[in-house]
Backbone as JSON Lines, residues from 0, in Angstrom:
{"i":0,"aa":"X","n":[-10.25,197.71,46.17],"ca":[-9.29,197.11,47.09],"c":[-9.55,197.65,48.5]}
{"i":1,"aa":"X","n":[-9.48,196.75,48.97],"ca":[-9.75,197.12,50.56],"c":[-8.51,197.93,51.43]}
{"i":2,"aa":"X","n":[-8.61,198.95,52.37],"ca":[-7.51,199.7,52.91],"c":[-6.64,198.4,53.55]}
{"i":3,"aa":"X","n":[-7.19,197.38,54.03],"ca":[-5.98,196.46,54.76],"c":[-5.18,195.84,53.59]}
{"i":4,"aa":"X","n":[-5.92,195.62,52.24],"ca":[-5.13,194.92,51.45],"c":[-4.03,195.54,50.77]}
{"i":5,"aa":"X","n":[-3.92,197.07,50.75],"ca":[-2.9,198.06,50.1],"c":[-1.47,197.56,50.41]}
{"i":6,"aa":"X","n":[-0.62,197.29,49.37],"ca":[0.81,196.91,49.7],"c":[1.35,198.43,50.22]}
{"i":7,"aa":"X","n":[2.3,198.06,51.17],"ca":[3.66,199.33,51.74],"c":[4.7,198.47,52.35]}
{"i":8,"aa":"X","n":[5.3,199.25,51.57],"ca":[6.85,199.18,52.08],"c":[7.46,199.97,52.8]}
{"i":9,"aa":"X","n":[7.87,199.56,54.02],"ca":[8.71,200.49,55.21],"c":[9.74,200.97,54.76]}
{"i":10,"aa":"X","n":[10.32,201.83,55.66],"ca":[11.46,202.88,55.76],"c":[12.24,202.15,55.62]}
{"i":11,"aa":"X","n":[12.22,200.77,56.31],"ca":[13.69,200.05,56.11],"c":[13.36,198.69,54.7]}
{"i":12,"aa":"X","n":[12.75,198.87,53.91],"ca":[12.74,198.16,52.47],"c":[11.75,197.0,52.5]}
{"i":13,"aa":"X","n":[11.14,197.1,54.05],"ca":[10.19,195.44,53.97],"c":[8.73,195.43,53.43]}
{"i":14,"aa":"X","n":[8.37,194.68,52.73],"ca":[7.31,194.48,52.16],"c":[6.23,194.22,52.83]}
{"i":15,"aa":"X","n":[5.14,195.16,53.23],"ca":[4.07,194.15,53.8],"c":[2.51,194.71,53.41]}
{"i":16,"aa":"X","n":[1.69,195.31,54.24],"ca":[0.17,195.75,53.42],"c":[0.08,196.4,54.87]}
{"i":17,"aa":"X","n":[-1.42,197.2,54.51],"ca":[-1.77,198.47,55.49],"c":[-2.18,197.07,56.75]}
{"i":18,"aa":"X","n":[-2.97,196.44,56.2],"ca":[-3.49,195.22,57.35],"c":[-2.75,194.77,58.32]}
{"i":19,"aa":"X","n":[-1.43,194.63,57.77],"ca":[-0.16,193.78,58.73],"c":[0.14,194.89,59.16]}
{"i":20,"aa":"X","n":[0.13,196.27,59.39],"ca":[0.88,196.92,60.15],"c":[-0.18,197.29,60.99]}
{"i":21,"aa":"X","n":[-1.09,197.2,60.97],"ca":[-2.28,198.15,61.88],"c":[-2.82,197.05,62.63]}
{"i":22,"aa":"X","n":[-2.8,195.22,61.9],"ca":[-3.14,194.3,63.06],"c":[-4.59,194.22,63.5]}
{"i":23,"aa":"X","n":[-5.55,194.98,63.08],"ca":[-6.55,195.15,64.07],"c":[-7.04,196.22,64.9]}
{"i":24,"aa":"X","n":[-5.84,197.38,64.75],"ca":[-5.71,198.17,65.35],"c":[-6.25,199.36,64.92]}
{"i":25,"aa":"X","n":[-6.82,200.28,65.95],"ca":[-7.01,201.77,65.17],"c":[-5.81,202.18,64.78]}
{"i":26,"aa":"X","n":[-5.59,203.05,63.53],"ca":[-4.18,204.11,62.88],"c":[-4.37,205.52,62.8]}
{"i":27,"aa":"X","n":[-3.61,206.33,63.18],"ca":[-3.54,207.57,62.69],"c":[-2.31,207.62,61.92]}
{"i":28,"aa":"X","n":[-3.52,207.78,60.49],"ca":[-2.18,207.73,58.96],"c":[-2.01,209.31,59.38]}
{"i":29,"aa":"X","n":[-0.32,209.36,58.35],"ca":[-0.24,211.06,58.29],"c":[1.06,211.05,57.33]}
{"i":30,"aa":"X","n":[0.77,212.07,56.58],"ca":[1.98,212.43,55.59],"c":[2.86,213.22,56.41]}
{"i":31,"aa":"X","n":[4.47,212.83,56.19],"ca":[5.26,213.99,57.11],"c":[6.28,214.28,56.09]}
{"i":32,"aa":"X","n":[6.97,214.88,56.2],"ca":[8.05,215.31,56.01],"c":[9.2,216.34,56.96]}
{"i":33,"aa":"X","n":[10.57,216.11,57.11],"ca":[11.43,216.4,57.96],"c":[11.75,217.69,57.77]}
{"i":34,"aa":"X","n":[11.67,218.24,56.97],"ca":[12.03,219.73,57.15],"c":[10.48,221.05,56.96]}
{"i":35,"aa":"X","n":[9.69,220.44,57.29],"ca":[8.44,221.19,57.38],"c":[8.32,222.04,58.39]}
{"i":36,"aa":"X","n":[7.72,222.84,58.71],"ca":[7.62,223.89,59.83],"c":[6.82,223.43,60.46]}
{"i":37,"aa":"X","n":[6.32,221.94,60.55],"ca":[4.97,221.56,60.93],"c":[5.37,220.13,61.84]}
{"i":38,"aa":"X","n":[6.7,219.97,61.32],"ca":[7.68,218.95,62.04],"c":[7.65,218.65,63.57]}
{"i":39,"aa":"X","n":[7.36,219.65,64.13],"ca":[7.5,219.6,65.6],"c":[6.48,218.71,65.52]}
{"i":40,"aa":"X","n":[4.7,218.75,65.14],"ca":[4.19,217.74,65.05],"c":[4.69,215.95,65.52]}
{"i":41,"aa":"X","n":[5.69,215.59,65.19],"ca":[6.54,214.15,65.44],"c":[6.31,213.98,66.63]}
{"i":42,"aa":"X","n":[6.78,215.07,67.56],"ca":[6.26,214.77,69.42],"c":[5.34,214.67,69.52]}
{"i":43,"aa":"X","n":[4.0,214.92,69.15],"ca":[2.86,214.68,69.62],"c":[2.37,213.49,69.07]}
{"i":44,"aa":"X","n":[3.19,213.15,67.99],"ca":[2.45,211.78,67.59],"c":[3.01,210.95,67.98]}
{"i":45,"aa":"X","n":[4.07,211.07,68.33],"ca":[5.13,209.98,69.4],"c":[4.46,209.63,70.56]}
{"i":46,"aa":"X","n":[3.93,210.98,71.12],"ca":[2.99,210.67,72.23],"c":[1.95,210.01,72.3]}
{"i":47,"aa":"X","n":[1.23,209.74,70.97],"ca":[-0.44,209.52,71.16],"c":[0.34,208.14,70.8]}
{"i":48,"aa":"X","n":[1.28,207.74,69.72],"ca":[1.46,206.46,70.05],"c":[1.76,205.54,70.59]}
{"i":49,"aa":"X","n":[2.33,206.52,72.06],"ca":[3.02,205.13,73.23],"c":[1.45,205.79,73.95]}
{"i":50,"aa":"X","n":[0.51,206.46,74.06],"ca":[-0.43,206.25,74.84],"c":[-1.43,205.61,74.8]}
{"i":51,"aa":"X","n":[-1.52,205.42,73.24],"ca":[-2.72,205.07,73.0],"c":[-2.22,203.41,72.7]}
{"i":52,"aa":"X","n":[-1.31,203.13,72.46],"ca":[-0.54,201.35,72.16],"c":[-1.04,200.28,73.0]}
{"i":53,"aa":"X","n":[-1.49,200.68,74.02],"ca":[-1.96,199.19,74.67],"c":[-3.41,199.14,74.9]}
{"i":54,"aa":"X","n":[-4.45,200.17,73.92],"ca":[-5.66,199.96,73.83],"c":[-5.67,199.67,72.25]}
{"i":55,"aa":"X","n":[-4.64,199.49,71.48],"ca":[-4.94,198.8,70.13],"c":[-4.66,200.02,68.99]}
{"i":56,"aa":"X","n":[-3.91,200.3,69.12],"ca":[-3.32,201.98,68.51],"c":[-2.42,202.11,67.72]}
{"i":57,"aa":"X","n":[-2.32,202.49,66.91],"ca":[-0.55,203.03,66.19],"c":[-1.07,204.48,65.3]}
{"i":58,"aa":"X","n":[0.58,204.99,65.51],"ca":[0.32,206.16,63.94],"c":[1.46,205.6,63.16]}
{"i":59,"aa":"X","n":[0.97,205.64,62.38],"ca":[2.02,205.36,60.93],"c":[2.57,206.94,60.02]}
{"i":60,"aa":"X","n":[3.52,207.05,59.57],"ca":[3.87,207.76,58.93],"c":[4.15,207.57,57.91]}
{"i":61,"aa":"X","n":[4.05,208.37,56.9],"ca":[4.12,208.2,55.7],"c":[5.26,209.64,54.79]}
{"i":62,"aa":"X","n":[6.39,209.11,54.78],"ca":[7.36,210.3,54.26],"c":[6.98,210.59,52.35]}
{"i":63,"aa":"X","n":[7.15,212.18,52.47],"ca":[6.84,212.16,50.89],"c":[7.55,213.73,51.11]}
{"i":64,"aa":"X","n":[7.55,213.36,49.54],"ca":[8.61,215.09,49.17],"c":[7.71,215.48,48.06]}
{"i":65,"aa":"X","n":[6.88,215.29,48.33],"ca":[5.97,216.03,47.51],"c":[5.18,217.36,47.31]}
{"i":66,"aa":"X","n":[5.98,217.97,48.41],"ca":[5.75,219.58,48.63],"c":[7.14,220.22,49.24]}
{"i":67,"aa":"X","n":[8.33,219.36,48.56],"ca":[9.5,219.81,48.34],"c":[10.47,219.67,49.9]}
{"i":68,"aa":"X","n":[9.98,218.79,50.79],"ca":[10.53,219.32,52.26],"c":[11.05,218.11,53.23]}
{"i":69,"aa":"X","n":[11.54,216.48,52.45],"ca":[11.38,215.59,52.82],"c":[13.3,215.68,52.58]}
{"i":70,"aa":"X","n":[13.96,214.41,52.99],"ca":[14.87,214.46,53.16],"c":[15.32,213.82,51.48]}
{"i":71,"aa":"X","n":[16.3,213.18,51.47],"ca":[16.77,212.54,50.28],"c":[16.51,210.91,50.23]}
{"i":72,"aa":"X","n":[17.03,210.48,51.02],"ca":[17.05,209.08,51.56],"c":[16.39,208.76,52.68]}
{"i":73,"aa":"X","n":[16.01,207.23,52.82],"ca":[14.89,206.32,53.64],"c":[16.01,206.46,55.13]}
{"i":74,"aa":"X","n":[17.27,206.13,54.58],"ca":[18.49,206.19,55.43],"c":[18.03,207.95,56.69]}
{"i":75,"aa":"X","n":[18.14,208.62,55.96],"ca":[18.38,209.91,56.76],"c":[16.76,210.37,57.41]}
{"i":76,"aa":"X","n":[16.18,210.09,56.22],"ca":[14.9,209.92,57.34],"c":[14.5,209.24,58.6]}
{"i":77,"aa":"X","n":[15.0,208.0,58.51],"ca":[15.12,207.36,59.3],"c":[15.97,208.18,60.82]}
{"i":78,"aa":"X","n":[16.81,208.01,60.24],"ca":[18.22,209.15,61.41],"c":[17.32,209.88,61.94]}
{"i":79,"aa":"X","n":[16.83,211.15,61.05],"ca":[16.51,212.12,61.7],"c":[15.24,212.14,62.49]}
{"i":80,"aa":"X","n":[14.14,211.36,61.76],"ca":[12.97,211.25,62.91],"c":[13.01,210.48,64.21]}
{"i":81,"aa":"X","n":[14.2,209.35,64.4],"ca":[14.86,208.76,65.49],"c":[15.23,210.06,66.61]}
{"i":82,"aa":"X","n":[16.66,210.54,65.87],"ca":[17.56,211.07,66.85],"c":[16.75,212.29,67.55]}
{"i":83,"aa":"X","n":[15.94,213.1,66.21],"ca":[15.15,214.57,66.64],"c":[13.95,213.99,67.28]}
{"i":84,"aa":"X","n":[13.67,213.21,67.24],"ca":[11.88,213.11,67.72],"c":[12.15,211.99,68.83]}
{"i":85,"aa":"X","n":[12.61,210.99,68.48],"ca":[12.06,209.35,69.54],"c":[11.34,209.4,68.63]}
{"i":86,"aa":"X","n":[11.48,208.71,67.39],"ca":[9.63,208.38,66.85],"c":[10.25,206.75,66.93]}
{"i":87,"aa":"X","n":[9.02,205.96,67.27],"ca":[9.3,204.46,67.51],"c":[8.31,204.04,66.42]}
{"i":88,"aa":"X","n":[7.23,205.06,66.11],"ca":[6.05,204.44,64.86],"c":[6.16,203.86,63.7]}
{"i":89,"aa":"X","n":[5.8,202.84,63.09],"ca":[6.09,202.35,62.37],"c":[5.93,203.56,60.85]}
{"i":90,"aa":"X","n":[7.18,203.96,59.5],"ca":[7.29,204.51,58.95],"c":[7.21,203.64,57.42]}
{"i":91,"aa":"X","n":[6.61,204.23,56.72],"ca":[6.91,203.66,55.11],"c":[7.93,204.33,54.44]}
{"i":92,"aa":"X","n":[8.26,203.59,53.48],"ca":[9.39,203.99,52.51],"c":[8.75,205.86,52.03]}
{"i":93,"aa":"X","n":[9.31,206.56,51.13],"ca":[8.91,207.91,50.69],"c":[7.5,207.4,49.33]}
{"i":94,"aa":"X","n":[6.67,208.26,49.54],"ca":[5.73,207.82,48.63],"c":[5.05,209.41,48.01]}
{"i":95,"aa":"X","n":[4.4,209.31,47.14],"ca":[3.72,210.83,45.86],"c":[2.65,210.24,47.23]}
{"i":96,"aa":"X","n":[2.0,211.56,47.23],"ca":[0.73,211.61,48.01],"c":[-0.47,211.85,47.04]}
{"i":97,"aa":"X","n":[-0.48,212.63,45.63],"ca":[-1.61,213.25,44.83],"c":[-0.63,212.65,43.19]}
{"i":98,"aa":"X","n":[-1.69,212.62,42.64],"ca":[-1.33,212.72,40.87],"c":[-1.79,211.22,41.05]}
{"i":99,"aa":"X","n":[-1.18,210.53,39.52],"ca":[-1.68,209.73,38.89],"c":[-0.44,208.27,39.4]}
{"i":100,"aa":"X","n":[0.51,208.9,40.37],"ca":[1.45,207.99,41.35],"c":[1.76,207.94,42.01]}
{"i":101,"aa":"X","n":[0.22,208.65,42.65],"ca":[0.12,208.31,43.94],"c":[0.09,206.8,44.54]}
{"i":102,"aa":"X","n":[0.76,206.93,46.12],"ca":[0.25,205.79,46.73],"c":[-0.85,205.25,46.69]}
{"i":103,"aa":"X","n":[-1.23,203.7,46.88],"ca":[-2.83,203.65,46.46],"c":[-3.61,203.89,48.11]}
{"i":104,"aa":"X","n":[-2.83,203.8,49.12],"ca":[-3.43,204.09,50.45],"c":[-3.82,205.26,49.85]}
{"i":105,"aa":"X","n":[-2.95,206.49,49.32],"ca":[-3.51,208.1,49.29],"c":[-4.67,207.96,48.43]}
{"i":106,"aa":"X","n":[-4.51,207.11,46.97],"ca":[-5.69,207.45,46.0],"c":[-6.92,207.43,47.24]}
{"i":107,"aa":"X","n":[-6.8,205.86,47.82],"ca":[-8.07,205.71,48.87],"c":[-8.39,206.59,49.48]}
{"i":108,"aa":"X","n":[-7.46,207.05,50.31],"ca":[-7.81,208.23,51.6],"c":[-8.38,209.43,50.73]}
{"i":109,"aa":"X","n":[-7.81,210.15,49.36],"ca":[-8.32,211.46,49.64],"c":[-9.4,211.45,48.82]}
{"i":110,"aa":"X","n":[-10.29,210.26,49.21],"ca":[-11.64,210.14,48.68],"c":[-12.6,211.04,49.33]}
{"i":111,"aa":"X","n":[-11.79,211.0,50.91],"ca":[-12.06,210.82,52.23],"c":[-12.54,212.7,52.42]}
{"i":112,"aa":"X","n":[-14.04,212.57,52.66],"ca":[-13.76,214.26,53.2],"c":[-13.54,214.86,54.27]}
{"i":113,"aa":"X","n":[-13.05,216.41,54.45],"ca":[-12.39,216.54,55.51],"c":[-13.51,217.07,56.57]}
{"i":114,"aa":"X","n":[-12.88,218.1,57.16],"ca":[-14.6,218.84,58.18],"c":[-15.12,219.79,57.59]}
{"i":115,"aa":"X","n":[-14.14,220.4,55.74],"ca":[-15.21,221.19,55.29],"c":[-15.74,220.91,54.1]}
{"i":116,"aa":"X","n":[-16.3,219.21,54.39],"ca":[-17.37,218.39,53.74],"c":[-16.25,217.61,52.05]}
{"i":117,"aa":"X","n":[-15.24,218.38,51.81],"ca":[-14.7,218.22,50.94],"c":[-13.53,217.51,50.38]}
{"i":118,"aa":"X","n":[-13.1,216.54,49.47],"ca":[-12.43,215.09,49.5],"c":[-11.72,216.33,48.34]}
{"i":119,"aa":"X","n":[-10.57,215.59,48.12],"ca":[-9.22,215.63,47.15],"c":[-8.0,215.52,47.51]}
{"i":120,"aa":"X","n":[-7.17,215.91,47.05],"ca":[-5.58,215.82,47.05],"c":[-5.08,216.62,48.41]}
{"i":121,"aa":"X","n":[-3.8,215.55,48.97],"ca":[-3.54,216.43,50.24],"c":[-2.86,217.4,49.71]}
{"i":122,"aa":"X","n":[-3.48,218.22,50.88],"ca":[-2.64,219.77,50.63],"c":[-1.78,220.3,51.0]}
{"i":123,"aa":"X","n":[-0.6,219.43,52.12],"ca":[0.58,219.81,52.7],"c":[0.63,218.76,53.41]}
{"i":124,"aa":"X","n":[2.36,218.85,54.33],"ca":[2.4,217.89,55.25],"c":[1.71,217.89,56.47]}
{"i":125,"aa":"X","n":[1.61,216.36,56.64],"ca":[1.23,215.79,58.33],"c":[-0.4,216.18,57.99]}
{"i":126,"aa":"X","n":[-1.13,216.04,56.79],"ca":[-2.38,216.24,56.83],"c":[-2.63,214.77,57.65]}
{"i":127,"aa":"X","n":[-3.98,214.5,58.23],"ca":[-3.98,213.51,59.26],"c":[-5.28,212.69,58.71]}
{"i":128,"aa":"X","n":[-4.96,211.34,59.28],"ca":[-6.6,210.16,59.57],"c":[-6.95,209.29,59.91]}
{"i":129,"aa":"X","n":[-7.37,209.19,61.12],"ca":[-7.79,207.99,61.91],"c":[-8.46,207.24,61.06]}
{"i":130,"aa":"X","n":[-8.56,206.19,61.3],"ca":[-8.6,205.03,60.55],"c":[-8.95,204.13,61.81]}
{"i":131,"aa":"X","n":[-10.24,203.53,61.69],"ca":[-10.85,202.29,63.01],"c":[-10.18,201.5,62.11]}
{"i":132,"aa":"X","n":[-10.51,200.4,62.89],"ca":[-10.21,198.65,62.18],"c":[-11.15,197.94,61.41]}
{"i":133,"aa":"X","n":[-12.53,198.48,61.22],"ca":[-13.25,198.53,60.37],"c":[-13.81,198.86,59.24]}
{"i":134,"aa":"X","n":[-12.4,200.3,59.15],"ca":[-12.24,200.98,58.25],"c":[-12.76,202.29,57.77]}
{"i":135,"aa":"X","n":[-13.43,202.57,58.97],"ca":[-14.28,204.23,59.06],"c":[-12.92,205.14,58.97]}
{"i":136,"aa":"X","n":[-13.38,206.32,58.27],"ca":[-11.71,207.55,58.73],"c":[-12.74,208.66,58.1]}
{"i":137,"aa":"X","n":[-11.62,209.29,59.49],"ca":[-11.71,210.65,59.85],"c":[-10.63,211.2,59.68]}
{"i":138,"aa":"X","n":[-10.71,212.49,58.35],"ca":[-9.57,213.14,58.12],"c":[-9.51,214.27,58.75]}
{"i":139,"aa":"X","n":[-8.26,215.13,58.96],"ca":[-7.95,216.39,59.59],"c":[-6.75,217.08,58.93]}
{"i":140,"aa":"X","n":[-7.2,218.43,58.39],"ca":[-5.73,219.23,57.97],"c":[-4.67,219.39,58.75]}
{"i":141,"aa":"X","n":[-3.43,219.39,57.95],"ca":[-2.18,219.7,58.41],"c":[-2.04,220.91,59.68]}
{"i":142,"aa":"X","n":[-2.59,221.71,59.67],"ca":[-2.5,222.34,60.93],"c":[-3.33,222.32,62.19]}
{"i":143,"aa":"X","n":[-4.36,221.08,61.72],"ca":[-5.03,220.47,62.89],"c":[-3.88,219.96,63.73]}
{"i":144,"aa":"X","n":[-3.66,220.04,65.19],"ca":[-2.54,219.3,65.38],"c":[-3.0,217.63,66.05]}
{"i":145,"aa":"X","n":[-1.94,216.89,66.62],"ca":[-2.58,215.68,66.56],"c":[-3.09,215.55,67.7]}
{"i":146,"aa":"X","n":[-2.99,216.14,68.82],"ca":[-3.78,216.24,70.0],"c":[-5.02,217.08,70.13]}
{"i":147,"aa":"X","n":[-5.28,217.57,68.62],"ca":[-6.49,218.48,69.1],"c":[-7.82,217.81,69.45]}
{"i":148,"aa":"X","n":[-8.71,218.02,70.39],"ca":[-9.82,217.31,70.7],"c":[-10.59,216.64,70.1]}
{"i":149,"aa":"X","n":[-10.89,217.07,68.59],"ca":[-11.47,216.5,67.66],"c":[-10.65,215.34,66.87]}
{"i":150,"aa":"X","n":[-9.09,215.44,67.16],"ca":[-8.57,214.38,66.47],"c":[-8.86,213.32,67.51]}
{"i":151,"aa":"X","n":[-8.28,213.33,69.13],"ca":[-8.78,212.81,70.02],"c":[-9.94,211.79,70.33]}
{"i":152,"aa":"X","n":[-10.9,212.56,70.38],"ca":[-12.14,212.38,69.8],"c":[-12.33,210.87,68.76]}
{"i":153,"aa":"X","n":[-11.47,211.07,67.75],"ca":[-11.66,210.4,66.63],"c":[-10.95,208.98,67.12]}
{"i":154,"aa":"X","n":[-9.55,209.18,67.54],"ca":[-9.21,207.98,68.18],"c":[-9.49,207.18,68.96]}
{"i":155,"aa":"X","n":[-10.09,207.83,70.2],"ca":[-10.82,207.21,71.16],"c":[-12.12,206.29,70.68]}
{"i":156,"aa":"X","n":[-12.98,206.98,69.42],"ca":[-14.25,206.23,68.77],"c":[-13.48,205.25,68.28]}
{"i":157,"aa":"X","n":[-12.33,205.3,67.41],"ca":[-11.68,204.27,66.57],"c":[-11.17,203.1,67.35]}
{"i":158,"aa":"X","n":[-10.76,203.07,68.54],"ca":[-10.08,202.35,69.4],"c":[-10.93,201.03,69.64]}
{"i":159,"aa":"X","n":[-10.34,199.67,69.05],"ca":[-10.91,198.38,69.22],"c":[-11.82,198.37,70.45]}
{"i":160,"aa":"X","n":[-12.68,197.79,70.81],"ca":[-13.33,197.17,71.66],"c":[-12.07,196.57,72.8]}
{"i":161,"aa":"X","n":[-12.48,196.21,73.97],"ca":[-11.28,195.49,74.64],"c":[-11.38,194.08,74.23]}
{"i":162,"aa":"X","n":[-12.35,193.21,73.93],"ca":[-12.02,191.82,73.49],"c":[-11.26,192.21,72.12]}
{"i":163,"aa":"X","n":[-11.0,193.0,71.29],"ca":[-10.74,193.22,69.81],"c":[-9.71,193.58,69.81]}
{"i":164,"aa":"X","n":[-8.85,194.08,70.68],"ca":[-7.32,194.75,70.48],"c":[-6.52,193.8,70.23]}
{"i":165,"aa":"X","n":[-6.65,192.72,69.84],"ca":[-5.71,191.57,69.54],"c":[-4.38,191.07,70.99]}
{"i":166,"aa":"X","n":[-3.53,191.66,70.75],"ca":[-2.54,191.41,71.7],"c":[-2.67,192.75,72.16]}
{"i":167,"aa":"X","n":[-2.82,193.56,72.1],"ca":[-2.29,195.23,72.8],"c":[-3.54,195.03,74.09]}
C-alpha cells in the first residue's frame, strides 16, 4: 500500500487517507503526546508549519498513549494542544505506534531507518519524518528537535518544486 493510500482519521472523527491531508505536499509526520517532557516540542512545529505552508508544507500529528503520556480523549487533546500550543496542524484521532495494531502509516514508517542506519519500533514521543510528496522520508529521534538543521535540511529537500505545490 502506498503511504498516500493509508486511511486516518482526525482528531475530530473524519475519515480521510495520508494523500488527502498532505495534498501534494511535503509532511513532517510525528508521534506526540500531551503530557511528555518533550511537549514543548508543539511550538516549534507550530512554527515550521505556518513557515513552511505556502511552499507546500504541513506537520501532522499523530496522538498515541503508547508510552503512557497522552491524554484520555480526542476531545481534550484537542483542547489542550489548541489552548497550550496554537497548534493549527492538522491532528489524527489517538493511534498504537508499534505491535501488531499498529497504525498502518507506523507499520510503513518504522521500516524507515533512522541516522543510526537502523529501522524498528518508535521509541518515544514526537519521534519525527519528513516525508516529500514522492514519498522519500527521513526519520529523526524524539530528542532531535524539529528545528534542528538536519531536520531542516530534510524539509527544505522535501519541499514541492514551485510549479508542484498545488495551491500553497
Amino acid at each position: 500500500m502506498e503511504l498516500q493510500d493509508i486511511p486516518v482519521t482526525t482528531l475530530r472523527g473524519e475519515h480521510t487517507t495520508f494523500g488527502e491531508l498532505t495534498a501534494g505536499r511535503a509532511a513532517l509526520v510525528v508521534n506526540v503526546a500531551s503530557r511528555c517532557g518533550l511537549a514543548p516540542q508543539y511550538e516549534t512545529l507550530e512554527a515550521l508549519h505556518k513557515k513552511y505552508a505556502d511552499r507546500g508544507f504541513t506537520v501532522i500529528g499523530f496522538p498515541s498513549n503508547q508510552f503512557l503520556q497522552e491524554l484520555g480523549s480526542e476531545e481534550k487533546i484537542a483542547e489542550y494542544c489548541s489552548a497550550t500550543w496554537g497548534v493549527t496542524f492538522p491532528m489524527s484521532e489517538k493511534v498504537k505506534l508499534n505491535g501488531k495494531k499498529a497504525h498502518p502509516l507506523y507499520q510503513a514508517l518504522t521500516t524507515v531507518p533512522g541516522a543510526d542506519g537502523k529501522a524498528g519500533g518508535i521509541s518515544w514521543n514526537f519521534e519525527k519524518f519528513v516525508i516529500s510528496p514522492t514519498g522519500d522520508v527521513a526519520r529523526f529521534s524524539p530528542r532531535t528537535l524539529p528545528d534542528d538543521p538536519a531536520v531542516i535540511a530534510a524539509i527544505e529537500a522535501a519541499l514541492p518544486s514551485a510549479g508542484d505545490a498545488g495551491d500553497a
